[in-house]
C-alpha positions as CSV (number, residue, x, y, z in Angstrom):
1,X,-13.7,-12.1,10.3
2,X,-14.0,-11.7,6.5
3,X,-10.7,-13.6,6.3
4,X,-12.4,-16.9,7.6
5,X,-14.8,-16.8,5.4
6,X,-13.0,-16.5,2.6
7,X,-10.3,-18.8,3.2
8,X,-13.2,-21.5,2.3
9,X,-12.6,-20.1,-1.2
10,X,-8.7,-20.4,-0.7
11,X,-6.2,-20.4,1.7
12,X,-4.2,-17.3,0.4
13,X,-7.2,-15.2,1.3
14,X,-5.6,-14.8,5.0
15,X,-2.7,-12.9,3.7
16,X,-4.9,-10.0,2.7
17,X,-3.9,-6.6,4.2
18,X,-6.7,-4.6,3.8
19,X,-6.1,-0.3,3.1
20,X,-7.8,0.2,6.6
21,X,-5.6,-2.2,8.5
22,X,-2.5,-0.6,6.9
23,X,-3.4,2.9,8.0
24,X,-4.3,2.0,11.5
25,X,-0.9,-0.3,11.7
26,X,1.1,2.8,9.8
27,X,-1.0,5.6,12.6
28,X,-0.2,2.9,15.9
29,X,4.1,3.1,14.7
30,X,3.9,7.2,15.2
31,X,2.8,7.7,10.9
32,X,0.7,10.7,9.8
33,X,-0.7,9.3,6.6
34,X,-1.8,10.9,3.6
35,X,-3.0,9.7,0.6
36,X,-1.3,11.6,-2.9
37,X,-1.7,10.8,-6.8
38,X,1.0,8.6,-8.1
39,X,2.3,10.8,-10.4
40,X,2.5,13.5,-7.8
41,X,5.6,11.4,-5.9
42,X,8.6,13.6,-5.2
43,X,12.1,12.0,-4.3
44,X,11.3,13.2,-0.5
45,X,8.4,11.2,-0.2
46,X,8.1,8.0,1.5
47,X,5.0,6.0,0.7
48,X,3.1,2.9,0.1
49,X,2.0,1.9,-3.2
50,X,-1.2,-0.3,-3.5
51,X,-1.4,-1.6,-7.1
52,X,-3.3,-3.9,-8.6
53,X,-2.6,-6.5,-11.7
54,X,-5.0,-8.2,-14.1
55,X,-7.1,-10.2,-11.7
56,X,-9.7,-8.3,-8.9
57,X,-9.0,-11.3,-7.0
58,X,-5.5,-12.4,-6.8
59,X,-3.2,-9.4,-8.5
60,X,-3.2,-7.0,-5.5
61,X,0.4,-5.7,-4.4
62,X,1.6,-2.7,-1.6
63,X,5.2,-1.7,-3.0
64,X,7.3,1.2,-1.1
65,X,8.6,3.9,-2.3
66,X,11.4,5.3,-3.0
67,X,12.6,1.6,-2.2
68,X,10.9,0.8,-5.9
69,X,11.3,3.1,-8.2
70,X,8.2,4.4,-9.5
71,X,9.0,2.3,-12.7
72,X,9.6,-1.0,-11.1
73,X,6.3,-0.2,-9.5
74,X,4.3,0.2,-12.5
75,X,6.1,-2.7,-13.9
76,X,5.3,-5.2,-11.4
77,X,2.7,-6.5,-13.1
78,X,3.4,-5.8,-16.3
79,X,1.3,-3.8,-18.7
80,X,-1.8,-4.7,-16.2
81,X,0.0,-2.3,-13.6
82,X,-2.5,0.0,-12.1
83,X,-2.0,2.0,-9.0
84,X,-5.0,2.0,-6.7
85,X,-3.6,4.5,-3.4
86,X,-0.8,6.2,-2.7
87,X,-0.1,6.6,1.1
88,X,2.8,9.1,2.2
89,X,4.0,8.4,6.0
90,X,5.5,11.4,7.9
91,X,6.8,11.0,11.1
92,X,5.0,12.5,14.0
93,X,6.9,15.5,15.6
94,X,7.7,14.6,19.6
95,X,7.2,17.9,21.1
96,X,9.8,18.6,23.7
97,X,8.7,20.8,27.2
């Protein structure tokens, strides 16, 4: 709903992705998710990288990692790179009978 109203303001405000709606998505595909400080990241980790740029309103970003490295992530938007969240995804283990 908050998308309608703010796609008054501008149109791009329907591609938002909010953290919740990610989670839930991540949890409904089989995910445990867990949140872990950025500089924490191993090189068995998989995770989702919100970051955000300059601008509250339109610098917002989700990178993946290892896919991006963690210094093309905090290059992305230059100096104004800041990482917000870090979600690890583990597979849920299918118990066998």
């Amino acid at each position: 709903q908050y998308r309608k109203i703010l796609s008054i303001f501008s149109h791009r405000f329907v591609e938002i992705t909010c953290p919740v709606e990610l989670v839930q998505y991540c949890k409904y595909r089989g995910f445990i998710v867990t949140t872990k400080q950025f500089k924490d990241l191993n090189s068995k980790d998989v995770a989702i990288v919100l970051i955000k740029g300059y601008s509250d309103i339109r610098d917002w970003h989700y990178m993946c990692y290892p896919t991006y490295s963690k210094s093309e992530i905090m290059s992305f938007f230059n100096v104004d790179t800041k990482v917000k969240k870090v979600y690890i995804l583990n597979k849920k283990e299918i118990k066998s009978v």
